[in-house]
N, C-alpha and C positions, 0 to 999 in steps of 0.2 A: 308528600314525597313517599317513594318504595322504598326499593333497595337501592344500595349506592350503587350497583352493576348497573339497573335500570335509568337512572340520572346520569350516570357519566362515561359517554362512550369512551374505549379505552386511547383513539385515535385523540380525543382530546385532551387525556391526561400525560399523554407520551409528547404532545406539541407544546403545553403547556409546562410540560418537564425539560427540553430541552429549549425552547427559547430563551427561557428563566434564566439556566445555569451556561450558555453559551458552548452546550454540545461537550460536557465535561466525561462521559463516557467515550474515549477517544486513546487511539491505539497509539503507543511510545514512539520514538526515532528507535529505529534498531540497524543493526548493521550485519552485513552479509559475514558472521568470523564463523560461522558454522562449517565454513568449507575448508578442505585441507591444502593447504602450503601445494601448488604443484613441485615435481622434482625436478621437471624440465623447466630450463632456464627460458628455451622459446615459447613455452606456454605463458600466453597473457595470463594475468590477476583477477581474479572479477571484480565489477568495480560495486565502492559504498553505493548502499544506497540507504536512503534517507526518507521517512514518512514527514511531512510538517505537517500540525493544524495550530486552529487559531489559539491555542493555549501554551503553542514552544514560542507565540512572539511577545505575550505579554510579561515575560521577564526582559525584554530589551525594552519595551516601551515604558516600564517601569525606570529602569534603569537609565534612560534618555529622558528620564521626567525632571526636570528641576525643580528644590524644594530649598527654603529658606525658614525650615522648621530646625529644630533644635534635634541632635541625636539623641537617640534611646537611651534611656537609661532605668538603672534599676536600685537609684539610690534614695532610702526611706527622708521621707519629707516630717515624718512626725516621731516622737517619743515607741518602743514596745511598751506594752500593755505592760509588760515586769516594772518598769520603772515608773508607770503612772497612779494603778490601780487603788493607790492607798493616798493619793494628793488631795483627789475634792472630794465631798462629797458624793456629786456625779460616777466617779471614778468608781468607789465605794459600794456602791446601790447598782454599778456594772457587773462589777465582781460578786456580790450577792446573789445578782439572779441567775450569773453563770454556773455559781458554783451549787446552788438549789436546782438549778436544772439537771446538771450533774449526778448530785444524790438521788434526785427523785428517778433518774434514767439506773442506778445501781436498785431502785428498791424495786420499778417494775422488773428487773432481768431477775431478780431476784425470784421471784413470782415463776419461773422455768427450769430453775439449776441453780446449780453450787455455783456462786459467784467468785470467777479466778479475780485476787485482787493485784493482779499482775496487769490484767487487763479487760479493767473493768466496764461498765456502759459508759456512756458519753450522748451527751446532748448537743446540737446547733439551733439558734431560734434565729431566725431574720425578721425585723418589727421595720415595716416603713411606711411612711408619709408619703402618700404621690398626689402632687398639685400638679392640677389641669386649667388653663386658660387658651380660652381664644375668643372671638367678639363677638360669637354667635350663642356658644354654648352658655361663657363665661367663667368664671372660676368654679371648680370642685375641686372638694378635698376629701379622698377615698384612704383610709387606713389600710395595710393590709401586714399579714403573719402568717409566716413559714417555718417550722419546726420538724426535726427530725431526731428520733432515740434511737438509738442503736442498740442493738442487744446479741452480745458475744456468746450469753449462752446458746443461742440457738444457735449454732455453729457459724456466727456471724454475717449469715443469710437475711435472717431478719428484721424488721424496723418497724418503729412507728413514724408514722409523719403525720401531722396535723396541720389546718389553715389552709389558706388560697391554694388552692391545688394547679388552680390555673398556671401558678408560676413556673411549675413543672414542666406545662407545654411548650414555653417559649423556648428561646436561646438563652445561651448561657451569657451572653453581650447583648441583651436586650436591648437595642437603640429604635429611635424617631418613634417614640410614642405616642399615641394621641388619647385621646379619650372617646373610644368605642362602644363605650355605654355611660352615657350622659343622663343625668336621673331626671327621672319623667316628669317633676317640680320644677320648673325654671328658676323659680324665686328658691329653691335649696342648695344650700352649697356643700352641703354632708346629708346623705343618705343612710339612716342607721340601720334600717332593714336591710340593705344591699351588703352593707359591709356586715352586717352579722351572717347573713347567705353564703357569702364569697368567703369568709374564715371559718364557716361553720365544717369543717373536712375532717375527719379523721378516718385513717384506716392504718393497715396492719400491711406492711410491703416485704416482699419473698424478691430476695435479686439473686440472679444468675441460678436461677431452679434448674437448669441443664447444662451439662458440660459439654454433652455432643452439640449443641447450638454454638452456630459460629457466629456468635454476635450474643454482646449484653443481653439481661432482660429484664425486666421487675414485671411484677406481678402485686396488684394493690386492692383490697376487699376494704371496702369500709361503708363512710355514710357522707354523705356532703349537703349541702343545701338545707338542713334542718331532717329532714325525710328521703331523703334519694338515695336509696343505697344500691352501688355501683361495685362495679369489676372495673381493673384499668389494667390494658397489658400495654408493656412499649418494650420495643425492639432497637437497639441501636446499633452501628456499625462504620468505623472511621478504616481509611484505604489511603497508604502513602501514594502516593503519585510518583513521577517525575519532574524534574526541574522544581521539588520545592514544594508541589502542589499538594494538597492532603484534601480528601472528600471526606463528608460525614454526611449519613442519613440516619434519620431518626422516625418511628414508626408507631402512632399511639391510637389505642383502639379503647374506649370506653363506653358502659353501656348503663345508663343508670334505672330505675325503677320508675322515676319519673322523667328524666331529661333523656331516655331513651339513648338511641344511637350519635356517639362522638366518634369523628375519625378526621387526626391531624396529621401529615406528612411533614417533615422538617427535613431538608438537605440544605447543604453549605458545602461551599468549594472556595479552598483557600488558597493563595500563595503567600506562601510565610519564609522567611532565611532566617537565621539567629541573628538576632541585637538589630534587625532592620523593621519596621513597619512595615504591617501586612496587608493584600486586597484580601477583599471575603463579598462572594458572593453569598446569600441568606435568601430561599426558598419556603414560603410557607403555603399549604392547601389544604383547608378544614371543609370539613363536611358534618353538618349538625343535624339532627331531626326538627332541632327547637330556632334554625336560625331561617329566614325568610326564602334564600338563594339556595340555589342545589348546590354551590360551590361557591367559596370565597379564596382569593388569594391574593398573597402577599411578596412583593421580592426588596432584597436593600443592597445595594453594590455598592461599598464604600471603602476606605483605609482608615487604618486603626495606626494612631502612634501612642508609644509611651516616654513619656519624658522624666518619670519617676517612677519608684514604687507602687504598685497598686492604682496605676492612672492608665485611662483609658482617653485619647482623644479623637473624635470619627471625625467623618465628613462622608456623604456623599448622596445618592439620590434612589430615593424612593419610588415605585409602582406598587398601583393595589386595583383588584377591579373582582368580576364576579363571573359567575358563569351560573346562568340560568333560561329555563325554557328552551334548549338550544342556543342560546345566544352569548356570548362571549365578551365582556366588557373590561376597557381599564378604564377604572372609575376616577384613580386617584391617581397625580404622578407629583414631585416636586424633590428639590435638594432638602440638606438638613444637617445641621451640627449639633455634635453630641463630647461630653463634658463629664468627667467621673475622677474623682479624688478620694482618699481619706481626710477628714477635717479635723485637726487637731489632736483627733485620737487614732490608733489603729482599729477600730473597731465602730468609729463613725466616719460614715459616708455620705457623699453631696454628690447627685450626677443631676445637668441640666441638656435639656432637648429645646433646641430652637429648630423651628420645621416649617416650613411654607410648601403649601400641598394645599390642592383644589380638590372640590366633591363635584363631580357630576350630576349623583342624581340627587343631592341637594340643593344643586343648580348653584353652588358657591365657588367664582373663583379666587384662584391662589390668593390667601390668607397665611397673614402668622399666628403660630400656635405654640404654646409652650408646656413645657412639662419640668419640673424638680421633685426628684424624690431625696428623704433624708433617713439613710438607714443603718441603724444599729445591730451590730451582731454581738449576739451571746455564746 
């Protein structure tokens, strides 16, 4: 492969763009009030006039949907973390590493400036367990860790982030996961080199480096993969809509020493109301130097309800396919339900993917496939 200009004519990434999101760049209802009152009584009104597209009727067909789910809610199903942290053990050895995460994030900021101890560094680490089955691959179990310092003396700009970086890529409601890299052992069910690869990241991130940019931005130097030291810029930008709807694009460019040229597009088009379960559509298009296809993508149109605190519950159906050599494929399509709680603690989580989706070009059809991850936050 060249360059990404020369791989992907731009007629195909504008068809690909809006087939995806159902034409969500699309002009308001608006109405003629810009004219003035005539004085004359026998002068006609001019009449409304009214644009509709297909994004002002999906609030009534919402609306005309019937549903025998429980309403929304937002009431905690487990103990705060104030009240538990000194019970077990467990509890205990929580609190430990949060609070050594903690100090060690004051000693690096330290390391740059007079530390205000008004408001000092602060650390988050994400540690999860993601189990994969289906009857082809079979079970793996893939570790992974996400960590972020923060550091007030450098005018707050600043950070460290370490681990999977990939997590970075995704969405923030990650759902219908599968296992897209299945370790090349059949007979292994944990990969220790892989997962040493995929946590091995660290670098140094600069967010929001300009104020005249109308949109986010981070900015990430570091090293990943043992030896790959990379630049990673991403750009993001959310757009209140009409009727409800809120767009977000996200824009990430990476370039490693070894893993050469990364470039991921992420867009989502929501319809969201307060206290109501929301549609979202989920757009993804990666373009790698290291991946076989000139183009891989991804789309998920589902609803999300919450019945508690910190609960996520989906449903809806998946497409994935490729675009390569000119040719244009959906590789992948099926429904999928997805499952996210706190378990007992505030600070541990349980989310399960059940998914049935075909491979074309592994010649497999529609299969069940499962995914649970168990993740703790510090």
């Amino acid at each position: 492969m060249t360059t990404f200009n020369q791989t992907v004519p731009s007629h195909i990434l504008y068809t690909l763009l809006v087939l995806s999101l159902g034409l969500p760049i699309t002009a308001s209802a608006a109405t003629n009030t810009d004219i003035a009152e005539p004085e004359q009584q026998n002068v006609l009104k001019p009449k409304t006039s009214t644009q509709e597209n297909v994004l002002d009727y999906i609030p009534k067909w919402v609306d005309a949907s019937p549903t025998v789910l429980p309403e929304q809610s937002n009431q905690p199903i487990v103990p705060p973390t104030s009240e538990t942290e000194d019970k077990t053990w467990v509890d205990r050895k929580q609190r430990d590493i949060r609070q050594w995460a903690d100090q060690t994030s004051v000693k690096i900021d330290d390391w740059f400036g007079d530390v205000d101890p008004e408001k000092p560094a602060s650390a988050t680490i994400r540690v999860m367990l993601d189990n994969y089955w289906n009857k082809y691959d079979e079970y793996e179990v893939k570790p992974r860790i996400r960590g972020k310092i923060r550091l007030p003396t450098l005018e707050k700009k600043f950070s460290v982030v370490f681990g999977d970086d990939s997590l970075d890529d995704e969405f923030s409601n990650n759902i219908a996961n599968t296992n897209t890299q299945p370790n090349q052992d059949p007979d292994k069910r944990f990969d220790s080199k892989q997962t040493r690869d995929s946590n091995g990241s660290i670098a140094l991130r600069w967010s929001d480096f300009s104020k005249k940019l109308p949109f986010e931005t981070d900015a990430d130097i570091g090293i990943r993969s043992g030896d790959d030291v990379y630049l990673r810029l991403r750009a993001k930008k959310n757009w209140d809509l009409n009727n409800d709807f809120h767009f977000n694009a996200e824009q990430i460019y990476r370039y490693g020493s070894d893993s050469e040229n990364y470039l991921r597009t992420n867009l989502e088009l929501i319809h969201a109301r307060p206290n109501q379960p929301f549609l979202s559509n989920q757009f993804s298009l990666t373009y790698a130097d290291t991946q076989d296809d000139d183009l891989t993508w991804d789309n998920r149109i589902f609803r999300q309800h919450q019945f508690f605190a910190n609960n996520n519950f989906n449903y809806g159906l998946y497409t994935g396919g490729y675009y390569n050599n000119n040719d244009l494929r959906l590789n992948s399509w099926g429904p999928f339900v997805s499952w996210r709680q706190p378990l007992w603690r505030e600070w541990f989580y349980v989310q399960g993917d059940l998914n049935y989706f075909n491979d074309h070009r592994e010649d497999r059809s529609h299969f069940i496939s499962t995914f649970v991850r168990l993740e703790t936050l510090f």
